[in-house]
Each structure stands twice: as C-alpha cells, then as structure tokens.
Residue, then its C-alpha position, 0 to 999 in steps of 0.5 A: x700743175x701737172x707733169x709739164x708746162x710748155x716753154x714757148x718762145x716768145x719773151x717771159x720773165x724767168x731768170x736772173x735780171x743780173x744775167x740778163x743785162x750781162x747775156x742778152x737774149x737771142x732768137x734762133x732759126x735754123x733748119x737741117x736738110x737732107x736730100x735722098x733719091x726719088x722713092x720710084x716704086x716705094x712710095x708707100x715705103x717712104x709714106x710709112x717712114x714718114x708717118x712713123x716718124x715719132x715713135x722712130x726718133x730713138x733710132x735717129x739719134x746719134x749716141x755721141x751727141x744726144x739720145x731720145x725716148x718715146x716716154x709713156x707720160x704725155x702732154x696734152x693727151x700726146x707722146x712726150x719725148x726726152x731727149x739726154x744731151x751731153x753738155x754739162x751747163x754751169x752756173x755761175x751764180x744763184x739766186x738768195x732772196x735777201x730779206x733786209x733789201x727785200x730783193x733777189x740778188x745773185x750769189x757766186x758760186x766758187x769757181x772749184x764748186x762749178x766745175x765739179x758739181x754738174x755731170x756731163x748730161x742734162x735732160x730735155x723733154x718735148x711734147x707733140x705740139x696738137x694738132x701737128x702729128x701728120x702723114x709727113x711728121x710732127x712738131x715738138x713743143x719744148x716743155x719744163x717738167x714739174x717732176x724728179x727724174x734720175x738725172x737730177x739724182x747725179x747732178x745733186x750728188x754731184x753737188x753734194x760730193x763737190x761741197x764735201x771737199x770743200x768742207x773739208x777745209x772748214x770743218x774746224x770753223x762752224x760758220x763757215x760750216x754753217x755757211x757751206x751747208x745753206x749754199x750746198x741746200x740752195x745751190x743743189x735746189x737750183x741746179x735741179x730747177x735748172x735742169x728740168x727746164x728745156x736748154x731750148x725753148x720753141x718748137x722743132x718740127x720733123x718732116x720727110x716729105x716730096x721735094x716739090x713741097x720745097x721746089x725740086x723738080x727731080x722727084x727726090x724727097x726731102x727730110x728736113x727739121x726746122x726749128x724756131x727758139x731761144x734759151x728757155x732760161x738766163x743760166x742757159x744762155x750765160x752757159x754759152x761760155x762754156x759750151x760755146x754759141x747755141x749754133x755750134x751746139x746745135x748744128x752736130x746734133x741735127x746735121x748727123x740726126x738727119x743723115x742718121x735717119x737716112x742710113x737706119x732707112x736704107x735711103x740714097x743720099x743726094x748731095x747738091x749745092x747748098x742753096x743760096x740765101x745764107x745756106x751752108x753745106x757740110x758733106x750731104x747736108x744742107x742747113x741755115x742757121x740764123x741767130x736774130x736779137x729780137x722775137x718779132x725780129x726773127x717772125x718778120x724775117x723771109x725765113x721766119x715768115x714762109x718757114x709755117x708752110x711746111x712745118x706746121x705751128x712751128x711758131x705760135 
C-alpha cells in the first residue's frame, strides 16, 4: 500500500451515502495573488526564491492559521509536506455495519461526545505532484496517509477521556457500559480514519514567476497559488457547519501565506485594483474564488480551462 495514496479530485465513492444526500459536494477554484516591485538588479535573487520555494514553505506559513514541514517520507520518489491546520472537524455521525440488513447505516454521535472528542488540530499531507518541481515553483497533489502520527494519539485520547465522562453515569448498567465501550472502539477508529485524509482533495500549485506571464506590462513579479479541490471526504464536507464555507476557511490561510512570503523575503509590495471578472481584494492581495456543483462544471469554466498554463498539471 505504501505510506500514502493521492486523493484527486475528481468524483470517488468514499463517504457516507446519508451525508451525501444531506451535504452535496462542491468543487473549488481559487487563486491567492500578490504583486511585488520588479527585481531590477536581483534577478538572480528572485530566481533563487523561486526555485527554493519547497523547501521554504515552513517559513511562509503563518502560525495563527496553519503550519508546514518539509517531511523526509516521500511520495512517488518526492518531498511530501504536512501541513497542521487549526480547525477542529466534528462528526456527526459513524458508519456500523448492521448484519441483519446487510448494509452500513449511519450511528449518531451524541452531541456531548462531538464537542469534546476531537482537538482543535488536524494534519493534512501533500506530495510534489512529478514532473511539476520548476524554476517558478511546484504543485501539490493532496494525499490520504496510510500510517499513525501524533495527532492521531490526541484525537483518540480525546475520544477516550470524552467517553469516560460519559460512562461515568452508567457505570452502574452493564449494557449501556457494554454499549459505550463498542461506540468508544468504533468512533475513535473512525476519527483517526478521518483525520489521515486530506480536508481538501486536488492539487495547489505555488508560483513566483514575471508578472508578463500574467499580462503585466511594469516589470513587476508575481506570486500566486492556485488551487483546484473538493473535499476529500463527506464528513469533511458536513463540517462546514461548524467551520463554516470552505471559502472562508481557506481564504486566511493563503491570503497571509502570500504576504508572508513577501515579508520573509524582503520584497516591496504593489497594491492595485483587483482585476475584473469576480476578483476581490483585501489590502495587497488579490484573489478569485470560485465554488462550482459539478467537476466538469469547474474544468469547462474560463478560469478552469486557462488556469494550466501557469500552474502546471493543477488538474488532471
């Protein structure tokens, strides 16, 4: 099997059918744009950032919203990175097999039980998708880890310390007991499974490149990430009731990743309009988000179509 597996975006069958039919999948496309001053006799400098720029993602990336190792594992004979997001995802429910009708079915989980068992922290991992490592950047394939890891360790004691107080009003009933030790088993299984998936699945791509790449005319460069995704799993998705739209998840994370990346390097920010065409600004940073109902809704869109030609294999 391996230490990972890719989770790509187009549509697969991993989830909870009840979910499914209560939280329809969408598609995403969005792309976060800084603009700096034209590197005039650093050329080589701002080639060298770019080049460089997977193994500098640890310094990139603000603390408040998320945090990125270069990991020494690899994927397809490249870097993997893990990224620790702080969101806690809930679930709602559990999938039991039920041998008398021969079908999964979805379990409850108790409302006391969701709020406390999951820690304010979850892991996702990506690989450099082959053949993307450029003079300009990289793209990043999401995957689903086949392996523990610490956080996995906190989510499942959390699990366990949330069960015992629930137990603890039950002691005196052996069934319910019995019943509360085969949830505590199944529920802290499944949250591990949850949690080695990616909350996104796709690719994100990371370019610093010459802003005439893009239609600038001034000289300026540009650095921009891109990406195309859904969520990698239904439990994922029915979590935007507690985190809120995927847009506004995302959106802080990249929009103080890209004016990081400016600071750590020196580099003198341009702050324009932001372009036409559904483009929103917010102080120097320039982004488009898009959410779409259907995968080859989003690969048939203008943005969808031309968004290759500057981030290489960003969709399959």
């Amino acid at each position: 099997m391996g230490n990972f597996h890719p989770l790509p975006i187009y549509p697969d069958t991993t989830g909870i059918a009840l979910t499914q039919k209560a939280f329809p999948t969408f598609y995403h496309l969005n792309r976060f744009r800084i603009s700096v001053a034209p590197p005039v006799a650093e050329l080589a400098r701002y080639r060298a950032i770019a080049a460089n720029l997977v193994d500098d993602m640890p310094k990139y990336m603000h603390p408040h919203s998320a945090s990125v190792k270069v990991k020494p594992l690899q994927w397809q004979g490249n870097s993997t990175l893990r990224f620790r997001g702080v969101a806690r995802v809930r679930p709602f429910s559990v999938p039991l097999y039920n041998p008398l009708l021969r079908r999964w079915v979805d379990v409850p989980v108790p409302e006391t039980l969701r709020d406390w068992m999951i820690p304010d922290v979850h892991t996702d991992w990506v690989g450099v998708e082959p053949g993307t490592r450029t003079a300009t950047g990289f793209t990043a394939q999401t995957l689903k880890r086949n392996f523990l890891d610490a956080s996995d360790g906190m989510i499942k004691a959390a699990a366990l310390a949330a069960l015992a107080a629930v137990e603890t009003a039950t002691w005196w009933n052996p069934a319910l007991m019995a019943a509360e030790f085969a949830l505590e088993e199944l529920v802290s299984l499944y949250v591990i499974w949850v949690n080695q998936h990616h909350f996104l699945a796709g690719r994100r791509s990371f370019r610093f490149l010459d802003g005439k790449e893009l239609g600038y005319t001034d000289g300026r460069w540009v650095f921009e990430t891109a990406a195309m995704e859904r969520f990698s799993l239904l439990p994922y998705l029915a979590s935007e009731a507690v985190m809120g739209r995927a847009e506004d998840v995302v959106r802080p994370v990249w929009t103080e990743m890209v004016q990081r990346f400016c600071s750590e390097n020196g580099l003198r920010v341009i702050a324009d309009a932001a372009q036409r065409g559904g483009w929103q600004r917010q102080g120097p940073v320039t982004f488009l988000q898009q959410r779409f109902p259907a995968y080859h809704a989003m690969l048939e869109s203008d943005e969808g179509k031309t968004l290759g030609q500057h981030h290489l294999k960003i969709h399959p």
